[in-house]
C-alpha positions as CSV (number, residue, x, y, z in Angstrom):
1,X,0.0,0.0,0.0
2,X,1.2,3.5,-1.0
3,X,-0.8,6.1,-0.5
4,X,-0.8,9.2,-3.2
5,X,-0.1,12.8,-2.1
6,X,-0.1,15.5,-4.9
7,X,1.4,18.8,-4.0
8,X,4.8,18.9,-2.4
9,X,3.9,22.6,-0.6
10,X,3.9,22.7,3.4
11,X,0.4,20.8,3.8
12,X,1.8,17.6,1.3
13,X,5.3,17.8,2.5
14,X,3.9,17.5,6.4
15,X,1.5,15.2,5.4
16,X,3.8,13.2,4.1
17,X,6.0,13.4,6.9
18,X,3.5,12.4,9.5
19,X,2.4,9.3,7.7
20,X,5.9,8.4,7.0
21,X,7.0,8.4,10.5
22,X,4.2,6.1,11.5
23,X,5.4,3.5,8.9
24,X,2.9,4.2,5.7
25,X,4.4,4.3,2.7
26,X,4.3,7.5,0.7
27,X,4.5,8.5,-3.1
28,X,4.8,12.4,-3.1
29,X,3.9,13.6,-6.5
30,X,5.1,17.2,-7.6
31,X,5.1,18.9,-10.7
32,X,8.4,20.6,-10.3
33,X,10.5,20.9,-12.3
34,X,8.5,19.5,-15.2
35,X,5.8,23.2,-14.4
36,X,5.6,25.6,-12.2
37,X,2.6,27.7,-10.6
38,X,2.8,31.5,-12.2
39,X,4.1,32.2,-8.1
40,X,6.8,30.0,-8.2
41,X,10.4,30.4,-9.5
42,X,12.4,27.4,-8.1
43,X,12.5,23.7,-7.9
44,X,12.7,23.3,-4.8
45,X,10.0,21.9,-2.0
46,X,8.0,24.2,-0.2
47,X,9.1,27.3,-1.7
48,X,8.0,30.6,0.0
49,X,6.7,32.5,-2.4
50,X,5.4,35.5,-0.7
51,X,6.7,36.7,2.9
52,X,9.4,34.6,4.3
53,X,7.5,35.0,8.1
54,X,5.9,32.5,9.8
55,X,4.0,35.4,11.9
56,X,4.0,35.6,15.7
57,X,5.8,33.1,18.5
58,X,4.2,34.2,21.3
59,X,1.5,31.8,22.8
60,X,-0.7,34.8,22.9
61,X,-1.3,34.9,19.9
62,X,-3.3,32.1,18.2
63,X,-0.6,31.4,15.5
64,X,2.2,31.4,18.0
65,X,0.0,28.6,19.8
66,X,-0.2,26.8,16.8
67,X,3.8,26.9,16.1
68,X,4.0,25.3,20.0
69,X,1.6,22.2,19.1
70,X,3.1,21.8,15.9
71,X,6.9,21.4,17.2
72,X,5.5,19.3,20.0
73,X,3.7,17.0,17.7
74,X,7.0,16.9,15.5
75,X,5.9,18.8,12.6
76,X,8.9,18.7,10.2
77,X,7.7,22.1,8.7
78,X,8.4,23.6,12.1
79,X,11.5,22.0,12.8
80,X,12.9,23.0,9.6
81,X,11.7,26.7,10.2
82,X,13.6,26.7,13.5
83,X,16.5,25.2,12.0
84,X,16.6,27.9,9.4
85,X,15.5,30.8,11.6
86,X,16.5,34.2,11.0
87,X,15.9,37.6,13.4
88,X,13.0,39.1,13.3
89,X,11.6,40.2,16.7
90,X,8.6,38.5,17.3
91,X,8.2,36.8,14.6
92,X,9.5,33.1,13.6
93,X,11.2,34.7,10.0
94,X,13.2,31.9,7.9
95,X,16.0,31.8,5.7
96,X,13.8,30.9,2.9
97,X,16.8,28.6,0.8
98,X,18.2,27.2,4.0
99,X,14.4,26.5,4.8
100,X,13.0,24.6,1.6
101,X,16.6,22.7,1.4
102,X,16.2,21.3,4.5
103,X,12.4,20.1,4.0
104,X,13.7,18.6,0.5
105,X,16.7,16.8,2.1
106,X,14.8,15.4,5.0
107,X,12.1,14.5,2.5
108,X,14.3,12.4,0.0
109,X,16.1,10.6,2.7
110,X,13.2,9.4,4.4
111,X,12.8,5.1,3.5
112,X,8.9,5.5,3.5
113,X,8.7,9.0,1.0
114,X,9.6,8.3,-2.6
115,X,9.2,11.5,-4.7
116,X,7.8,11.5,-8.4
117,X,7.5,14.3,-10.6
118,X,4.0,14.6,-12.4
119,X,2.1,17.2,-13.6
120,X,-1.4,15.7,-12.4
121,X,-4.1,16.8,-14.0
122,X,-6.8,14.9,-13.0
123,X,-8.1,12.6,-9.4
124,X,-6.0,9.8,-9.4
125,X,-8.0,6.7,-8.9
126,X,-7.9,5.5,-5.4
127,X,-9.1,3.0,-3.2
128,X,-9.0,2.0,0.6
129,X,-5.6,0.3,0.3
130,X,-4.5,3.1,-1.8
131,X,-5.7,6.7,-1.1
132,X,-5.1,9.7,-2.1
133,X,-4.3,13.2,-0.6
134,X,-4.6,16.3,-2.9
135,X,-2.2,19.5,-1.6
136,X,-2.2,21.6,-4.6
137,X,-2.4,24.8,-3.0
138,X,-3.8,28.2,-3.5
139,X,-2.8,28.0,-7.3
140,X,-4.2,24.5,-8.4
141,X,-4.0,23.7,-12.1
142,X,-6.9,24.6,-14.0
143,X,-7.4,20.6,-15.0
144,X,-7.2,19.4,-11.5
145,X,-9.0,22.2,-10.4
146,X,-11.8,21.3,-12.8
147,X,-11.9,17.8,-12.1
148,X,-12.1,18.5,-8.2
149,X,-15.2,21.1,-9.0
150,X,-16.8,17.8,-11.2
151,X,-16.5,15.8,-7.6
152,X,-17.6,18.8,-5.2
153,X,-20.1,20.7,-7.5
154,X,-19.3,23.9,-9.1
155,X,-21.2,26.2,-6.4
156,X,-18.7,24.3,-3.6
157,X,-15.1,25.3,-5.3
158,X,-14.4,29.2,-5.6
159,X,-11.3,30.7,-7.3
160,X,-10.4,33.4,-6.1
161,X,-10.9,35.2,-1.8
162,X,-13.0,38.2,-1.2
163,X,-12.3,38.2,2.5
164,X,-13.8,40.9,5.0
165,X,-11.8,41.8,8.0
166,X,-12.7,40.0,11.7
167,X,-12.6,42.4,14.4
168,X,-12.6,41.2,18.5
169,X,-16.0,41.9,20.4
170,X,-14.3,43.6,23.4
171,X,-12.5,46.0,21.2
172,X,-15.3,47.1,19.9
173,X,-16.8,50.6,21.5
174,X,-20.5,49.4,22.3
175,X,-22.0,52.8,23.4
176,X,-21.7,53.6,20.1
177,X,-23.4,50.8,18.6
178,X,-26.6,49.2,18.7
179,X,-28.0,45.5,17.8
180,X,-31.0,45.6,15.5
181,X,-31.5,43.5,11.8
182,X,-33.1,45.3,9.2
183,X,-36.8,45.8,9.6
184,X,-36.9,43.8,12.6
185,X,-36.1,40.4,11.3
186,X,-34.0,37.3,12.4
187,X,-30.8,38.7,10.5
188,X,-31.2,40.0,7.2
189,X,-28.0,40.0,5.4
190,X,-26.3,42.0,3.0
191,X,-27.7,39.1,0.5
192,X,-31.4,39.8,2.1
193,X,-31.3,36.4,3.1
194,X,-32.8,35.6,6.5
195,X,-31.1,33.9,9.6
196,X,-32.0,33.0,12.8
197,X,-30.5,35.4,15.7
198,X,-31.8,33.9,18.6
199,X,-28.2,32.9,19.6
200,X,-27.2,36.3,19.9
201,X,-30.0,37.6,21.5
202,X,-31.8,40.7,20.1
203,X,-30.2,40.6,16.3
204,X,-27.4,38.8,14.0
205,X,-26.1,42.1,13.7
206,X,-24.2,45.1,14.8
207,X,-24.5,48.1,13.7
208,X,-21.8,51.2,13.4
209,X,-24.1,54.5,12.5
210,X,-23.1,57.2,10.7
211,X,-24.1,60.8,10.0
212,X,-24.4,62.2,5.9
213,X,-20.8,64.2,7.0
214,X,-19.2,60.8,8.5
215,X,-20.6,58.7,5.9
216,X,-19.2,61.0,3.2
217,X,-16.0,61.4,4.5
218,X,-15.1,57.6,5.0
219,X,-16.3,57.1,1.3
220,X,-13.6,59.7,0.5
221,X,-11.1,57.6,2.6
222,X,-11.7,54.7,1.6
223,X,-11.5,55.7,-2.3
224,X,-7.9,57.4,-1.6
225,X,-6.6,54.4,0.8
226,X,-3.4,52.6,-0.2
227,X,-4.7,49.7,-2.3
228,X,-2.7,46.3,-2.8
229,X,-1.8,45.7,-6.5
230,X,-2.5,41.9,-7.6
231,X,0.5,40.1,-8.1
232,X,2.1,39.0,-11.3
233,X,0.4,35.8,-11.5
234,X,-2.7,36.8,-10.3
235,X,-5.6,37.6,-12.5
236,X,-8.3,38.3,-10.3
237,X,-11.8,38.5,-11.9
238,X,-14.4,39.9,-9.7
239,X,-18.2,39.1,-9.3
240,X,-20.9,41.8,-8.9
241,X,-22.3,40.4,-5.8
242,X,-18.9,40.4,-4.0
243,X,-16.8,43.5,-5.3
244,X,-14.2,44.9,-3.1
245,X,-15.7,48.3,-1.3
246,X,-13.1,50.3,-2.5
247,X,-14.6,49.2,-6.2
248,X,-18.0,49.9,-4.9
249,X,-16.7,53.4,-3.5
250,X,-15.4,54.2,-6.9
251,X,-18.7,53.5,-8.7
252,X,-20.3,56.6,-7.0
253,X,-20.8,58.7,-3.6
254,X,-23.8,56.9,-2.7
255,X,-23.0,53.8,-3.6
256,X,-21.8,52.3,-0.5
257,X,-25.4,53.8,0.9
258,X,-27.2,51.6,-1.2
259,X,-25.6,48.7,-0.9
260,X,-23.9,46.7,2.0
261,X,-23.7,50.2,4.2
262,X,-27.7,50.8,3.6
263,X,-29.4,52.0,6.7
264,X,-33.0,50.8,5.1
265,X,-35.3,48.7,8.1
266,X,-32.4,50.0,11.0
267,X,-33.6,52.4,13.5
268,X,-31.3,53.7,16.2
269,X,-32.3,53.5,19.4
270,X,-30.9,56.2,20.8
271,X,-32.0,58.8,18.4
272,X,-35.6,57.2,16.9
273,X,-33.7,57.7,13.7
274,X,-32.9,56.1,11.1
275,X,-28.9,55.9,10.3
276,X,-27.9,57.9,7.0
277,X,-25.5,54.6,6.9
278,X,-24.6,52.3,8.2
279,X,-21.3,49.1,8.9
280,X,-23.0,46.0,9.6
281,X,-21.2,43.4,12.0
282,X,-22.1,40.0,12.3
283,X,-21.1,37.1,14.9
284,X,-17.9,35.3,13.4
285,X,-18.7,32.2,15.8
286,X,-21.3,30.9,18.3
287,X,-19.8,33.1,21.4
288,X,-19.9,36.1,19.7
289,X,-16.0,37.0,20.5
290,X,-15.1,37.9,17.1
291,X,-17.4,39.9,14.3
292,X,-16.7,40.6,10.3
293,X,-17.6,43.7,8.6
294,X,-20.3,42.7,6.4
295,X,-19.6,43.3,2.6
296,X,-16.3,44.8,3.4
297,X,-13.8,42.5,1.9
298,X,-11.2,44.8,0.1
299,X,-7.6,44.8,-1.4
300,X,-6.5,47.9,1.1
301,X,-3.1,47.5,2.3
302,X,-3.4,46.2,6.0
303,X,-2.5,49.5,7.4
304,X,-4.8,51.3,5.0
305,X,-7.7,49.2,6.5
306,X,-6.3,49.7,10.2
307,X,-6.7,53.3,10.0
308,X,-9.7,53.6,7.7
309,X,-12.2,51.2,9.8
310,X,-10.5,52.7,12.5
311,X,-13.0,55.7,11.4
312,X,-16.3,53.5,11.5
313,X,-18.4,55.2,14.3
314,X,-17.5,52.0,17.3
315,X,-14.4,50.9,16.0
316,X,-12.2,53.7,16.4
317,X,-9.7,51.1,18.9
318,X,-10.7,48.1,17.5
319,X,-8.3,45.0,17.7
320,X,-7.9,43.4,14.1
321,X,-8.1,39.3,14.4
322,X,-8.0,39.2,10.4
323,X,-7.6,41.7,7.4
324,X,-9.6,41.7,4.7
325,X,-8.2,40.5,1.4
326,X,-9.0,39.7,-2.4
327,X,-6.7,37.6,-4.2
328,X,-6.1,34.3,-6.2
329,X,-7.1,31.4,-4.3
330,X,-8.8,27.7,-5.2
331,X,-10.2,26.0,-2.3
332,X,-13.3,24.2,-2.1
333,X,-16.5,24.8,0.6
334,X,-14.9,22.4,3.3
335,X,-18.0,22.0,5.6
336,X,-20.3,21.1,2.6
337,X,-17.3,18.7,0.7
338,X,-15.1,17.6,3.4
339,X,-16.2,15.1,6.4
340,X,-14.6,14.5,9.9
341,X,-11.5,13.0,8.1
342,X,-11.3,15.9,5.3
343,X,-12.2,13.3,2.8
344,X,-14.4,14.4,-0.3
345,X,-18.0,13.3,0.6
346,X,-18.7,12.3,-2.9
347,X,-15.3,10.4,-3.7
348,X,-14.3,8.0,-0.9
349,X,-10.5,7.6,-0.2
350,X,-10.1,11.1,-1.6
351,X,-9.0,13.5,1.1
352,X,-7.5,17.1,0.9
353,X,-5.3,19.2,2.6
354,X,-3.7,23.0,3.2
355,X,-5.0,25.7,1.6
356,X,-7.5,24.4,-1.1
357,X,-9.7,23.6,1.8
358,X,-10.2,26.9,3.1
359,X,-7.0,27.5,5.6
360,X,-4.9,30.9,5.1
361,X,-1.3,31.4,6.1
362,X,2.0,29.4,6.1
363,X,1.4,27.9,9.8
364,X,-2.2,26.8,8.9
365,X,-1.1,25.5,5.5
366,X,1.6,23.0,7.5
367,X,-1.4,22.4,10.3
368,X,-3.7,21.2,7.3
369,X,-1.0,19.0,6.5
370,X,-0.5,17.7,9.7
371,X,-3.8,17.0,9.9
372,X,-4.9,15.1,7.6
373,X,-1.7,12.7,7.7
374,X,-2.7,12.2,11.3
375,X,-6.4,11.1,10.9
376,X,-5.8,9.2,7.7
377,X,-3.2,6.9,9.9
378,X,-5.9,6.7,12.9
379,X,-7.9,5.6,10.6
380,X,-6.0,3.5,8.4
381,X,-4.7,1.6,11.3
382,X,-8.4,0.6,12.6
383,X,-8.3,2.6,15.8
384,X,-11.1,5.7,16.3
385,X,-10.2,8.8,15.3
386,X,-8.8,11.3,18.0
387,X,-8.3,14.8,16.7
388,X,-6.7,17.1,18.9
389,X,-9.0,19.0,21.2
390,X,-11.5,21.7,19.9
391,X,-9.4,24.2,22.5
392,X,-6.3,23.8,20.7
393,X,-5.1,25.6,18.1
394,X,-5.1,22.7,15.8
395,X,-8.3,21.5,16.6
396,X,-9.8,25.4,16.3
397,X,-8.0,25.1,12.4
398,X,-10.5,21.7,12.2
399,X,-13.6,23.7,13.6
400,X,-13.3,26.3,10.7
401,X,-13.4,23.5,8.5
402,X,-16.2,21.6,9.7
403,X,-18.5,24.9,10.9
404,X,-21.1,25.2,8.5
405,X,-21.3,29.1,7.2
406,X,-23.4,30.8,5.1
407,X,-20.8,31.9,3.0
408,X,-17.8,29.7,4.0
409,X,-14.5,31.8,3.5
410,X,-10.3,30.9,4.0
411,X,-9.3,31.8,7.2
412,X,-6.1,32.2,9.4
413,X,-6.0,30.6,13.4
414,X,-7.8,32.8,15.3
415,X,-9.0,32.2,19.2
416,X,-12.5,32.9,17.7
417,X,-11.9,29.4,16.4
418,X,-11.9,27.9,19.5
419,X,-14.9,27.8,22.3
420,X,-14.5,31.4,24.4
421,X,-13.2,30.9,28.0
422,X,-15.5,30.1,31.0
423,X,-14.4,33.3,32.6
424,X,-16.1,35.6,30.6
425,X,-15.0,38.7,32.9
426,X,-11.2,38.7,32.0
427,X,-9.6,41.1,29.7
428,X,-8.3,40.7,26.7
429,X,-4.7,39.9,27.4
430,X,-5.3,37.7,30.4
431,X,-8.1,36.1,28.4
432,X,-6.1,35.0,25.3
433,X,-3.5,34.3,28.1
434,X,-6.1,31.7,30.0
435,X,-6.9,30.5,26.6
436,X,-3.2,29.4,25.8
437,X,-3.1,28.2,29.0
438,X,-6.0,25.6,28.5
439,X,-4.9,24.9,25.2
440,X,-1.4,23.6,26.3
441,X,-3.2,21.8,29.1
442,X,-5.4,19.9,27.1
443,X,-3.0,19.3,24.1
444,X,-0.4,17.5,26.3
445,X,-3.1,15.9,28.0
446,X,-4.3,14.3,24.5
447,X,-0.7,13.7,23.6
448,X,-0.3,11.5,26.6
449,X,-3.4,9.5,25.7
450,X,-2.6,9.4,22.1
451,X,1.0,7.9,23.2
452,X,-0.8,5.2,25.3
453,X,-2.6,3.5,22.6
């Protein structure tokens, strides 16, 4: 039995890894150097193609959490990052040659990973003895990518992100706002789709009002922000229903007004008025810790965003969890194709991993790897499956895959990802704190279980 990984990028190079050390026999297939993605210009594995940081170390941060259980679990990806570590404060920054020669050479010498180089362009066929992990990555071939959206549907596999910034719920200024869904109901959405809000208590949504003067100054900021230019390889196409606001600002004054800032059915309470306009938040997950800016996904530079929502009436010291972003990307709808195992519902034996299911980031890229190379050797050896904790970090990256949304989006780590702390009364430091706290807990408590069997 050898099982198929396709994609040589952090996820398939960490999946491979982790199924190799527990004895499975691996055939890592990668297109270099037959082709290369538009992004990439060298033949070598895992090649950082954008920043060469792996983001923050600290435990309080979610992604610094996520580093820790990685390098305890033995993530090669991690243990080649430290190994290849260069300054950079508080960041984990690598020497991104010394980094992607180490993951090849430890790769290639491993007796249980033989490396093949295909260009793949359609699902291998695969069977229980024989299965088959796909790790293409953000820039999947257009054949492949095809294929997948012939398993998944076409409706569950997107090619490009329209991402809206997440903020933190105690950062936010809540004298200023007010909770109401438009005209009253169970929380109408930019879309004019209806949800239930009963798990938030008296709306879905937040909302940040604004004065004509307000209003017409943060179109004016927004249209002369610093914008991102898409990259070289990128051709990013996008839809009417999801344009970045800046776009939407440029289209006219009112425009914003009319569509995902429109005050129409909002009353606020503290005036009997209705809002000239108005930024409408809604709950990120089930606690209510974290919100995104409805509509609001943009190509701003990040600290074109931080000082521009920075003006929304409510948010003027709001803590960023996640900017927004529009860029390239092929990943499928993970709660509505993926199950428990990140196996394709419709095409047994076929599982994915990294980025094309809906993960953002370096870090969560190598955790998608890890994985999925973990549960498909719990379950390949017969035993139950046991993930790691939801209150880890690598069990919150598993919650975003498996939590059913609306509009499903990528994501980075974030604590919203994992269930809120029982002390609801601590602040924000000494919360995320208490949160790293039980996540180490409980991940060394399910590494010493796991260990037993």
């Amino acid at each position: 039995m050898a099982i198929k990984i396709i994609g040589a990028g952090l996820a398939g190079c960490e999946a491979a890894w982790q199924l190799a050390e527990r004895g499975f026999d691996v055939e890592l297939i990668e297109q270099k150097p037959l082709a290369r993605t538009p992004a990439q210009s060298s033949d070598a594995l895992c090649e950082l193609v954008c920043s060469n940081s792996l983001r923050g170390v600290a435990l309080v941060n979610a992604v610094g959490l996520m580093k820790e259980e990685l390098r305890k679990a033995g993530s090669l990806i991690l243990a080649c990052a430290d190994a290849s570590r260069v300054p950079a404060g508080g960041a984990l920054a690598v020497d991104r040659e010394l980094f992607s020669k180490a993951i090849t050479e430890r790769i290639e010498s491993h007796p249980h990973i033989k490396r093949r180089a295909e260009v793949v362009t359609s699902i291998p066929m695969a069977t229980a003895d024989s299965p088959v992990i796909i790790a293409t990555g953000p820039l999947t071939g257009e054949a492949l990518a095809a294929d997948i959206a012939r398993v998944v549907g076409t409706e569950h596999l997107a090619y490009y992100d329209a991402i809206a910034p997440i903020v933190a719920s105690d950062s936010i200024n809540w004298e200023k706002v007010f909770r109401q869904s438009r005209w009253g109901k169970g929380g109408e959405d930019d879309a004019g789709e209806l949800h239930d809000s009963t798990a938030l208590g008296d709306s879905a949504y937040v909302n940040c009002p604004f004065d004509e003067a307000e209003y017409r100054q943060f179109v004016a900021d927004v249209c002369a922000s610093e914008k991102v230019e898409p990259r070289s390889f990128e051709d990013v196409r996008y839809f009417e229903g999801c344009l970045p606001v800046e776009v939407m600002a440029s289209r006219g004054e009112m425009t914003l007004a009319f569509g995902p800032m429109k005050p129409v059915g909002l009353t606020d309470p503290r005036t009997g008025r209705r809002p000239f306009a108005v930024v409408q938040l809604r709950a990120e997950d089930g606690d209510a810790t974290a919100y995104n800016l409805v509509g609001f996904q943009t190509r701003m530079t990040y600290g074109a965003q931080a000082a521009v929502f920075r003006k929304i009436p409510g948010l003027e010291e709001v803590e960023f969890l996640r900017y927004g972003s529009v860029h390239r990307n092929t990943f499928v709808d993970a709660p509505r194709s993926l199950d428990e195992r990140m196996q394709l519902r419709n095409l047994p034996n076929v599982f994915l991993a990294g980025q094309i299911t809906g993960v953002e980031g370096y870090v969560e890229s190598c955790a998608g790897g890890f994985l999925c190379g973990l549960l498909l050797s719990q379950s390949l050896s017969g035993g139950a499956l046991t993930p790691p904790p939801p209150t880890t970090a690598l069990g919150g990256i598993r919650t975003h895959l498996m939590r059913e949304q609306e509009n499903y989006q990528p994501s980075n780590i974030t604590w919203a990802c994992m269930p809120s702390h029982e002390n609801r009364k601590l602040k924000k430091r000494d919360r995320y704190a208490a949160l790293a706290e039980r996540a180490v807990r409980d991940f060394s408590e399910w590494q010493k279980s796991n260990s037993a069997r």
